[in-house]
VMD Tcl script that draws the C-alpha trace (Angstrom):
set ca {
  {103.96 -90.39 -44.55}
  {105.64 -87.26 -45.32}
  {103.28 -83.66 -45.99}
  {104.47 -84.39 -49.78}
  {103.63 -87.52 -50.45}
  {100.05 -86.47 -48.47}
  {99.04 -83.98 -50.46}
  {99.49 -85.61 -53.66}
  {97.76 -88.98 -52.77}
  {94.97 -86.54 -51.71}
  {95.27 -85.22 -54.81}
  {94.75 -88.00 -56.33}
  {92.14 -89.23 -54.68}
  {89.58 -86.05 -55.37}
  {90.12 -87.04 -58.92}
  {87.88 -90.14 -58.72}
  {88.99 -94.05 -58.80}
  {89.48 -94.95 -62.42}
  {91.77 -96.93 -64.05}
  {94.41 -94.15 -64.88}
  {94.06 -92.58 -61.37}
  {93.84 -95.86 -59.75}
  {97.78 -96.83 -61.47}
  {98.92 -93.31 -60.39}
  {98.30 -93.88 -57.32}
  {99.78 -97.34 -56.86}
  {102.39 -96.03 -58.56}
  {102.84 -92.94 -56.18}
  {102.41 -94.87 -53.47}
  {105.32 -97.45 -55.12}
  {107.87 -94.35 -55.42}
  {107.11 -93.43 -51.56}
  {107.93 -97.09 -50.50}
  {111.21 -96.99 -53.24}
  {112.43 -94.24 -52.00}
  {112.26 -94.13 -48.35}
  {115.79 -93.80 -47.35}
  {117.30 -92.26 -49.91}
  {116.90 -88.77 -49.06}
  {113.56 -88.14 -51.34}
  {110.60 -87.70 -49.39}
  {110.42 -85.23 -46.47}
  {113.68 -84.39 -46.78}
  {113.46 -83.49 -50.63}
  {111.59 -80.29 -49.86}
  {115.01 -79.20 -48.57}
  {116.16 -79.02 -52.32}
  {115.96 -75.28 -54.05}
  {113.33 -75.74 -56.80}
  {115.41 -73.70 -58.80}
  {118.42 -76.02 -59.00}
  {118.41 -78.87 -61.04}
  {121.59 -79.94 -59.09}
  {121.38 -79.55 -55.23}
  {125.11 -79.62 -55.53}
  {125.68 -77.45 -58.37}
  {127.74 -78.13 -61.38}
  {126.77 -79.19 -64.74}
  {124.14 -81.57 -65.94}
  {124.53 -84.90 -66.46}
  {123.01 -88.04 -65.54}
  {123.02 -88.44 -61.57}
  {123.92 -92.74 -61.54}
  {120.01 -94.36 -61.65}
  {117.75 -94.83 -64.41}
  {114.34 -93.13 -63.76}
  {112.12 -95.38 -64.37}
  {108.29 -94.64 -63.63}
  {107.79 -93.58 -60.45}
  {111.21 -94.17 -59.04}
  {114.06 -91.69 -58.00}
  {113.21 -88.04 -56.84}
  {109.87 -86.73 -57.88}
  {110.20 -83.32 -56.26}
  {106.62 -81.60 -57.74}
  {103.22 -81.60 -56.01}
  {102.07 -84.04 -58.62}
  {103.43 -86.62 -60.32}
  {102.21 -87.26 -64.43}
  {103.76 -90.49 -65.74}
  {103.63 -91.38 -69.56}
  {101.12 -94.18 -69.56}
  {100.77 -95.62 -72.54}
  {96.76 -95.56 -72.98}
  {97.21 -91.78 -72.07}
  {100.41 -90.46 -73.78}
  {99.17 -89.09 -77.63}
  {101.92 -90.24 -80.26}
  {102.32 -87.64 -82.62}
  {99.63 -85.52 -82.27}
  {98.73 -82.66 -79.39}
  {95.48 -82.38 -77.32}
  {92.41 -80.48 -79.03}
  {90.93 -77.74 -77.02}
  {88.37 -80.14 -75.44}
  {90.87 -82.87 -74.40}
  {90.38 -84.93 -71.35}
  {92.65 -84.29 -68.65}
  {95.13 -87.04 -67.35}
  {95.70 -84.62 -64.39}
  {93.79 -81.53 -62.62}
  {95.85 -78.84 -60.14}
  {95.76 -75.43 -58.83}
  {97.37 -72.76 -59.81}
  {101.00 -71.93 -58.64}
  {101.50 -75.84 -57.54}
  {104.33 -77.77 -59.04}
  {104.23 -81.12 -61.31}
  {106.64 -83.68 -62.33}
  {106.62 -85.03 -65.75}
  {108.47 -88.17 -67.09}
  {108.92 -87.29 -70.57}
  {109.47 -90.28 -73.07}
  {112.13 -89.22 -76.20}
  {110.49 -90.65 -79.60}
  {114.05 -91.91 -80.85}
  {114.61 -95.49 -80.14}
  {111.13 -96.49 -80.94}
  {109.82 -95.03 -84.04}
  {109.16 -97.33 -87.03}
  {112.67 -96.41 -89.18}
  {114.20 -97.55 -85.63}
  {112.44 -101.00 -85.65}
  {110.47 -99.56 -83.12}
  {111.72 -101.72 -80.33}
  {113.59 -99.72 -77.87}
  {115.41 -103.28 -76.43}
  {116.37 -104.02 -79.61}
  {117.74 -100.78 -80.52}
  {119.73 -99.48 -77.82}
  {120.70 -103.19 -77.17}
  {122.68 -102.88 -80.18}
  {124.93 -100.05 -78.68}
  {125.53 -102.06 -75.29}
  {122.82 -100.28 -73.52}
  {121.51 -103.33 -70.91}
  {117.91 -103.77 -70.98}
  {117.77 -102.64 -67.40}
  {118.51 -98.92 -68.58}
  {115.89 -98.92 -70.89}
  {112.68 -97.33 -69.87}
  {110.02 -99.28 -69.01}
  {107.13 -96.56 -70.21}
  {109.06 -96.49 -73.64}
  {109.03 -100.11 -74.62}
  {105.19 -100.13 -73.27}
  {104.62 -97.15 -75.61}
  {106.60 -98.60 -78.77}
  {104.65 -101.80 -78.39}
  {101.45 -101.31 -77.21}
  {100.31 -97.42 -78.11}
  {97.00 -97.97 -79.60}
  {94.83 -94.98 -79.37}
  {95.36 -93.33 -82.86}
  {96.96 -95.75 -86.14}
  {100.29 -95.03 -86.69}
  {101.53 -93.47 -89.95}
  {105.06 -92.69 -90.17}
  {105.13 -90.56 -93.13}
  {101.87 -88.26 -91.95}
  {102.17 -88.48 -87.96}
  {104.72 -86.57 -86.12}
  {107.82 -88.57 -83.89}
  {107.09 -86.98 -80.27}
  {105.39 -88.69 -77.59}
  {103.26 -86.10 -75.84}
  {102.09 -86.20 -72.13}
  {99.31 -84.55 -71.11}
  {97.36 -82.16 -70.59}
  {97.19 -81.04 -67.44}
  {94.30 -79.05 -66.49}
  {95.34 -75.88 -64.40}
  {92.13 -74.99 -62.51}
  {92.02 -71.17 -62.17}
  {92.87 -70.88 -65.93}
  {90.47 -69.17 -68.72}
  {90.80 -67.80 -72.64}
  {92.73 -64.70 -72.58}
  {95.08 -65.57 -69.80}
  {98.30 -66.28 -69.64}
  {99.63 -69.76 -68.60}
  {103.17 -69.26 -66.84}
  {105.62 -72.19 -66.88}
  {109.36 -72.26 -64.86}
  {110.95 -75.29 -65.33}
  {112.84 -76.53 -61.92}
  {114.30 -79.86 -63.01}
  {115.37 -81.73 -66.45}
  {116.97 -84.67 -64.81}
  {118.13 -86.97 -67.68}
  {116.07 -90.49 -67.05}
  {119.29 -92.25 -69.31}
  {122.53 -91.60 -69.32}
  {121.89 -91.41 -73.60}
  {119.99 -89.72 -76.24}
  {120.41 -90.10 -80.30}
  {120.66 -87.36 -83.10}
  {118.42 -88.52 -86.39}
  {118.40 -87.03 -89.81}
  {116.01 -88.37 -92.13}
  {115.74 -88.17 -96.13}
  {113.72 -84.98 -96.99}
  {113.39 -83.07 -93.83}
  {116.23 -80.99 -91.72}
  {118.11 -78.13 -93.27}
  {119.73 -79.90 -96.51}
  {116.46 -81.95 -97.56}
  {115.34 -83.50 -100.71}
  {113.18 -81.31 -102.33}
  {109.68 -83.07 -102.64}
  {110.17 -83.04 -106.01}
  {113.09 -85.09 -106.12}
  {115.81 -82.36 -106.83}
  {117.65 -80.47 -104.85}
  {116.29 -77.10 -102.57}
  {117.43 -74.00 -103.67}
  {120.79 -72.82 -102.50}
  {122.54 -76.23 -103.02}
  {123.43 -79.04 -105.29}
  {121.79 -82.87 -104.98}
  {125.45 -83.99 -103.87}
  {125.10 -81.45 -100.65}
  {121.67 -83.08 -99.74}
  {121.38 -85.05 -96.13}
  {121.09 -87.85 -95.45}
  {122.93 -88.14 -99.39}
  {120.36 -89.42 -102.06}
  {121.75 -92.21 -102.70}
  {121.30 -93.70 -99.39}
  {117.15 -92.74 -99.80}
  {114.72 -95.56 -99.37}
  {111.78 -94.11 -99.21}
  {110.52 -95.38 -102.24}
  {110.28 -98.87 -100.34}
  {107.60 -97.90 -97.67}
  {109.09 -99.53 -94.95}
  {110.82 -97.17 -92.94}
  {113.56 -99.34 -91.80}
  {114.79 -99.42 -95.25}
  {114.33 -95.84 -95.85}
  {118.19 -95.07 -95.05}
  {117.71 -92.55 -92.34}
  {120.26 -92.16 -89.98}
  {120.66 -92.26 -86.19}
  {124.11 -91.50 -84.11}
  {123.85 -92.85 -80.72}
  {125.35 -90.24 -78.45}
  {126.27 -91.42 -74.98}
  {126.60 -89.45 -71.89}
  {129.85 -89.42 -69.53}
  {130.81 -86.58 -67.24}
  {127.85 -84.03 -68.37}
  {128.85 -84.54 -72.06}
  {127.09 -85.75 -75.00}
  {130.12 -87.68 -76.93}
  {130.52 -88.57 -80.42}
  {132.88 -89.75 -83.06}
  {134.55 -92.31 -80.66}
  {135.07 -90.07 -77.92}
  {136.80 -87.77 -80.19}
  {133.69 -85.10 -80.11}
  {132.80 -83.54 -76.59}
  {129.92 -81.22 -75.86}
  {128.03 -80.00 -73.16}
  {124.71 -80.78 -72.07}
  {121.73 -78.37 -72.15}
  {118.77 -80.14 -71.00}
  {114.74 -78.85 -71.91}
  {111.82 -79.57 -73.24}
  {111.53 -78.94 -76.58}
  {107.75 -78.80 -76.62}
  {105.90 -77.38 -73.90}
  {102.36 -76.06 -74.91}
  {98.83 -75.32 -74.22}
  {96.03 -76.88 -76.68}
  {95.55 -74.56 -79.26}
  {92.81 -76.28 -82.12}
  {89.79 -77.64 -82.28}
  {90.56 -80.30 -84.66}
  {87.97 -82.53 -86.44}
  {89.36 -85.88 -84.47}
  {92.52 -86.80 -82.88}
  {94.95 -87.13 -86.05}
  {93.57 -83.93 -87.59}
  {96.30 -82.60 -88.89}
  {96.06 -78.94 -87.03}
  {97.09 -81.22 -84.33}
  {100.27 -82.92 -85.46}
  {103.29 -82.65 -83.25}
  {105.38 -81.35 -85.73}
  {104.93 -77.46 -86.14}
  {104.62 -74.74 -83.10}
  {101.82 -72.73 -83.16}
  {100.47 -69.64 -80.72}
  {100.03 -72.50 -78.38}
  {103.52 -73.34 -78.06}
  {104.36 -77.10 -78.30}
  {107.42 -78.17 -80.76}
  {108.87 -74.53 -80.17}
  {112.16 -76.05 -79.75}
  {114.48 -72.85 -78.24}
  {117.49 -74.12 -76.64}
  {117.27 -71.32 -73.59}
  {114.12 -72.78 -72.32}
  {115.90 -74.99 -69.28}
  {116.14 -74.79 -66.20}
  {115.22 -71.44 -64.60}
  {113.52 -70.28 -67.48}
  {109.96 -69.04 -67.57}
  {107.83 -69.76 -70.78}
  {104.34 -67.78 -71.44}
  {101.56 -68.69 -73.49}
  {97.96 -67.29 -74.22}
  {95.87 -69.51 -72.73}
  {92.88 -70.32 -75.60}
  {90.82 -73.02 -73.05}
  {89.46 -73.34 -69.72}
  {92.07 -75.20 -67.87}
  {94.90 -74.54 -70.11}
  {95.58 -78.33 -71.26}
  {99.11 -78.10 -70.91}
  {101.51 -80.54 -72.05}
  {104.77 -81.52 -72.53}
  {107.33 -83.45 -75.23}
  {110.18 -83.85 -76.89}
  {112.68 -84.37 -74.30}
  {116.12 -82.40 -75.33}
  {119.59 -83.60 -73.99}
  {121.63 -80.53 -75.72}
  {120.85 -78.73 -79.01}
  {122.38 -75.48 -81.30}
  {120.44 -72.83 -82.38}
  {118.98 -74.16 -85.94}
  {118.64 -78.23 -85.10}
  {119.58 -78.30 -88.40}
  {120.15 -82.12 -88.99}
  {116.16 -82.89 -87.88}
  {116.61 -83.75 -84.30}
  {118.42 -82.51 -81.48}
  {120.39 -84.90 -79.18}
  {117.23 -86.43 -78.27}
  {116.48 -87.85 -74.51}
  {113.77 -88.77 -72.38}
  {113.90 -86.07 -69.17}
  {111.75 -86.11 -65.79}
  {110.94 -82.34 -65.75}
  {109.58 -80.06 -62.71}
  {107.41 -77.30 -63.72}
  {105.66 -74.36 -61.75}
  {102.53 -73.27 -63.17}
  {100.93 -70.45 -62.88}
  {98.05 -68.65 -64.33}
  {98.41 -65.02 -65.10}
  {95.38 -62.85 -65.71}
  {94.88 -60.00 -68.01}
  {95.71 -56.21 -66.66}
  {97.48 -57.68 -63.69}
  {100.99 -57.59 -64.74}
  {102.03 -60.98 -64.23}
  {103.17 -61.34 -67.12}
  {104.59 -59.35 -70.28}
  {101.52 -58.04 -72.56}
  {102.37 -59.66 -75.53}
  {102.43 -63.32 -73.77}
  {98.73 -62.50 -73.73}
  {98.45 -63.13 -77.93}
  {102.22 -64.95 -78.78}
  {104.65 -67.03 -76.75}
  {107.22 -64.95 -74.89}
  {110.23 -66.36 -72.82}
  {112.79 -65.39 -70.43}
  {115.97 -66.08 -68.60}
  {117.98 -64.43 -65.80}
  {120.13 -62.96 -68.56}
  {117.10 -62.47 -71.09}
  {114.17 -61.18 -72.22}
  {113.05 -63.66 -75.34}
  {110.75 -62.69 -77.72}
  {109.79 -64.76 -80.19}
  {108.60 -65.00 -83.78}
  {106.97 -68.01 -86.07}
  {106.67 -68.46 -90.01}
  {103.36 -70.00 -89.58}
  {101.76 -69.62 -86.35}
  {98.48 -70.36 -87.08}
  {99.57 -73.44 -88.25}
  {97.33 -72.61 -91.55}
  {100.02 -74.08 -93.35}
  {99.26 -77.86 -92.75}
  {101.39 -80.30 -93.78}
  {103.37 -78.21 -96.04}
  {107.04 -77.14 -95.16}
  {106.64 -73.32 -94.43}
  {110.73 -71.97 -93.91}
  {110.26 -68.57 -94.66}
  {112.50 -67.52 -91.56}
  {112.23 -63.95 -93.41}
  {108.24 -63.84 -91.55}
  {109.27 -65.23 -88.43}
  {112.31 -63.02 -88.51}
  {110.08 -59.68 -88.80}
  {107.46 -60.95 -85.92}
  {110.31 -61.74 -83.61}
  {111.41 -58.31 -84.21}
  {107.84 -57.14 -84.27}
  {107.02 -58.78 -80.69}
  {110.18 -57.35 -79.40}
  {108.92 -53.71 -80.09}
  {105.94 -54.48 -78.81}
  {107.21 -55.68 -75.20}
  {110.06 -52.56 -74.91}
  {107.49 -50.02 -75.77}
  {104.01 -51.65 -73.49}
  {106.31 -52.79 -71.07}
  {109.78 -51.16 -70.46}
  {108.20 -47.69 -71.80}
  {110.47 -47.59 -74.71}
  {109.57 -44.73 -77.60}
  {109.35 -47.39 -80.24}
  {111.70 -45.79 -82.63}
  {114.57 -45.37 -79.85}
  {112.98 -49.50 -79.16}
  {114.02 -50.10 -82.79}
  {117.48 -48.32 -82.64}
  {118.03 -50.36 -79.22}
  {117.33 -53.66 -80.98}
  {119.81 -52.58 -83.86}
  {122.85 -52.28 -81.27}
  {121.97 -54.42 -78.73}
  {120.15 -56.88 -78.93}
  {120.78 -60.90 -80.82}
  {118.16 -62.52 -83.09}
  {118.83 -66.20 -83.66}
  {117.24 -69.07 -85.51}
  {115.49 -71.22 -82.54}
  {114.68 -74.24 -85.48}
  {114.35 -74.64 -89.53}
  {113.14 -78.52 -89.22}
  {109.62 -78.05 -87.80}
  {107.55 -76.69 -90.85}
  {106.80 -73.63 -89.42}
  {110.20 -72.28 -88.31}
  {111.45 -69.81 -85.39}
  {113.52 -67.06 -84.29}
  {114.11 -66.17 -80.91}
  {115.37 -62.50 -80.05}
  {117.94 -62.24 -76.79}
  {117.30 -58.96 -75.02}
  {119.68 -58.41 -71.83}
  {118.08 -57.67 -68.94}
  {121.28 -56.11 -67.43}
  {120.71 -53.35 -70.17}
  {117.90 -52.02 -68.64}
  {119.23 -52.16 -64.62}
  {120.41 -48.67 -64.83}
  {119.60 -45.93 -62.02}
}
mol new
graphics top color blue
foreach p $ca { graphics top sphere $p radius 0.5 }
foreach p [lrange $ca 0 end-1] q [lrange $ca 1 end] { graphics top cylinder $p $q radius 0.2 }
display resetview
């Protein structure tokens, strides 16, 4: 039994025999016993945590379909999405139960399940609908069609709840309001060698006004998905006319229009967050999938893959993080409603952060911050309260001004700036982009270069 595999039954093991922890466990020790001889194991502490390809070279899908607890599982822990655990649409409340407990500084693997391929406009039947673009029902994840058919804990309501699947939360032991939760992602390993774009009638960046007309800025005939082609009026979301574009992977590429379209890959997590509300039960809408908030979740900023570091204020003992909405490759914007959606098995280092330590940049402490080897990232959000509720709130004009805001903020506290000369910087230097205008509350992301500020 290799020192890996040790410490995480042991892990396990502290946690109690229950059901849950009873399957992770058979399932752990499953993925020992599959995987003995292939070079996971032992010998996978060999592989940089860093590197999401031992080998180097561009992402792709590495030949086997990961499902649950099979191929390389390279963190400390292992968090599967079990279907009577996994929350469909909705992210854990402040006082959320745990589906797993570490320290700080460990490392946990996540097998994140993509929402496209088994929502209710899909038929919700994963076989089904993949099987219609050739994919064999062996490459079709075994925790997804358990999830589209059996999910019971909350009532499913297309047109309210949001798409993602969220796993989680994990409870990070050493972490307490007013810290900062620090997560590096080490791996996004595609689990299929797919994902799917969706636009939907009346959401992405050309939507049906609620009304019925058009949005300001354009004509009905320049809506998307095109009027005419809106169901909705039906409520049956198969017949609402939304539309899905199967985008396989060959060679690290998504590929569309016959072959004709080639793009790279970019695989992350769009959400990764800490609970954030209270809510008044789990479907409470201050908990829908759908918007970021201070707590992270459905931030959705294409930079945030591997060897990135994402911070967040920490508003709960433990932390509750979580994870969802598995990303293949996505532009700034996501404009059409989804990115080229994809279930990933991500590795993540967490760490806690405390206050007055330095650990992490000072404004992480009260907004989520990012970086890159390249970048500083900070970040800004229309509606980060989420006060908003289930209103569409795309005033990128606020989150535009707090981006810039929280960029001042981190030059001046942390790199010393005089905020003026911070402000001039910004002006010349640096890039603001929009991260997302799908998500009710939209973002913007600023890119500040690191190499700027290397001078002796």
């Amino acid at each position: 039994m290799s020192e890996h595999f040790a410490r995480r039954a042991a892990d396990e093991l502290q946690r109690g025999l229950g059901r849950r922890t009873f399957f992770r466990a058979a399932t752990a020790v499953a993925a020992a016993g599959a995987v003995t001889g292939t070079g996971v194991g032992a010998a996978s502490a060999a592989v940089p945590m860093g590197a999401q390809h031992p080998k180097g070279g561009r992402p792709g899908f590495r030949g086997s379909v990961l499902q649950p607890g099979k191929g390389r599982i390279p963190g400390d822990h292992y968090l599967p999405s079990d279907v009577d655990s996994v929350l469909w649409g909705y992210v854990p409340s402040v006082d959320a139960e745990p589906s797993l407990r570490m320290r700080s500084g460990r490392t946990v693997t996540i097998d994140a399940v993509s929402h496209e391929g088994i929502l209710e406009d899909q038929g919700r039947d994963p076989v089904e609908f993949f099987g219609a673009q050739g994919v064999s029902r062996a490459r079709v994840l075994d925790d997804a069609v358990e999830i589209a058919r059996d999910y019971d804990r909350t009532e499913r309501d297309f047109d309210r709840d949001g798409p993602h699947v969220v796993t989680g939360p994990v409870f990070v032991e050493e972490a307490r309001p007013g810290d900062v939760l620090k997560i590096e992602t080490l791996h996004a390993d595609l689990r299929v060698p797919y994902g799917v774009v969706s636009s939907r009638h009346g959401k992405g960046a050309l939507p049906r006004a609620a009304g019925g007309g058009a949005p300001a800025g354009i004509e009905l005939d320049e809506v998307m998905p095109p009027v005419a082609a809106d169901g909705r009026a039906t409520g049956e979301p198969e017949d609402y006319g939304n539309v899905s574009v199967f985008t396989p992977v060959e060679k690290g590429q998504g590929v569309m229009g016959g072959g004709r379209v080639r793009f790279p890959l970019r695989p992350f997590m769009g959400m990764m967050g800490v609970a954030y509300q209270q809510g008044s039960g789990p479907t409470d809408d201050l908990l829908n999938s759908i918007p970021p908030t201070l707590g992270g979740g459905n931030i959705d900023i294409r930079h945030l893959g591997v060897g990135s570091t994402f911070y967040l204020p920490v508003q709960t003992d433990g932390a509750l993080f979580y994870v969802g909405d598995p990303h293949m490759a996505m532009g700034d914007g996501e404009v059409a409603l989804t990115a080229m959606e994809g279930s990933l098995r991500g590795t993540f280092r967490l760490t806690v952060c405390k206050a007055g330590e330095g650990d992490a940049p000072s404004v992480a402490h009260s907004y989520p911050f990012a970086e890159t080897d390249e970048h500083w990232i900070p970040i800004g959000l229309s509606d980060p309260d989420g006060a908003a509720g289930g209103e569409q709130n795309s005033d990128l004009d606020v989150a535009m001004r707090r981006a810039v805001l929280n960029a001042l903020d981190f030059l001046e506290q942390d790199k010393g700036m005089e905020r003026a000369v911070a402000y001039a910087y910004l002006s010349a230097a640096a890039d603001f982009a929009i991260s997302q205008v799908v998500d009710r509350t939209v973002g913007v992301h600023g890119l500040i270069r690191k190499a700027d500020f290397d001078r002796s």
